[in-house]
N, C-alpha and C positions, 0 to 999 in steps of 0.2 A: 768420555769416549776415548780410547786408545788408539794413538800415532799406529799406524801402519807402515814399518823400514822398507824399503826398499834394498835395502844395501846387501848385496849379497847375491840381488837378483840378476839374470843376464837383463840386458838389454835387446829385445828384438828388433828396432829401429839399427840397421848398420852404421859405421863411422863414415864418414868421407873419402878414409881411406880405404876403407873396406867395400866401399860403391866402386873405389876408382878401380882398386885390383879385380873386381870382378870383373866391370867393364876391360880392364884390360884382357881379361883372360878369353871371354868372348869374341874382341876385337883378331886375335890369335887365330882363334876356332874358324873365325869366317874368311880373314888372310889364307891359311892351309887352308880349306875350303876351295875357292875364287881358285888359288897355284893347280890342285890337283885336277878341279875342272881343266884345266889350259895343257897339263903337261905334254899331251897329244901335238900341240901346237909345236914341241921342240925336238922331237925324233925324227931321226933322217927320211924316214919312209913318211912323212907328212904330207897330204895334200896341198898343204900351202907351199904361195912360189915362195922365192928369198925374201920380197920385202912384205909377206905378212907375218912371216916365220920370226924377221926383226922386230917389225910392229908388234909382234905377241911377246917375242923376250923382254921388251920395253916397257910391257904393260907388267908383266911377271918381276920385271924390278924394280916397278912404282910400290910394286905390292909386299915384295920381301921390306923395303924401306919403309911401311904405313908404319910399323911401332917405336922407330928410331924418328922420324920426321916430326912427329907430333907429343908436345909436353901433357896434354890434354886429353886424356882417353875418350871427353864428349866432345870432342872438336875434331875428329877424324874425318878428313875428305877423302872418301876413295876415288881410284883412277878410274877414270872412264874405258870402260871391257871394248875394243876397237869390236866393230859392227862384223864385220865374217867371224870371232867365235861368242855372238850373241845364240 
């Protein structure tokens, strides 16, 4: 019977590394995402008073900080969306 190489072929199964960048790249998609839902919350003509207009800029920069904070792409905690822009 004749060995069957492999060698030469791709591999379908991803690397680790190549799981992580993906997940990174998704992690990204949903950060922009989450920001653009919110941007409303930071123009002067907003319905929000001053302190949810702050409570949303603080939520907006837990969120810019989600890919610098965390060494673990599957370890991401995101920040809790304060209850008036649910």
């Amino acid at each position: 019977m004749n060995e069957i190489s492999m060698e030469g072929v791709p591999s379908l199964i991803p690397s680790k590394e190549g799981l992580e960048l993906l997940e990174w790249s998704s992690i990204r998609v949903r950060r922009d995402r989450l920001l653009r839902e919110t941007d409303h919350s930071q123009v002067q003509d907003s319905p929000l008073n001053d302190a949810q207009r702050a409570q949303a800029a603080a939520y907006r920069k837990l969120l810019r900080n989600v890919p610098q904070d965390v060494g673990d792409p599957f370890a991401v905690e995101w920040p809790e969306k304060p209850d008036f822009l649910k």
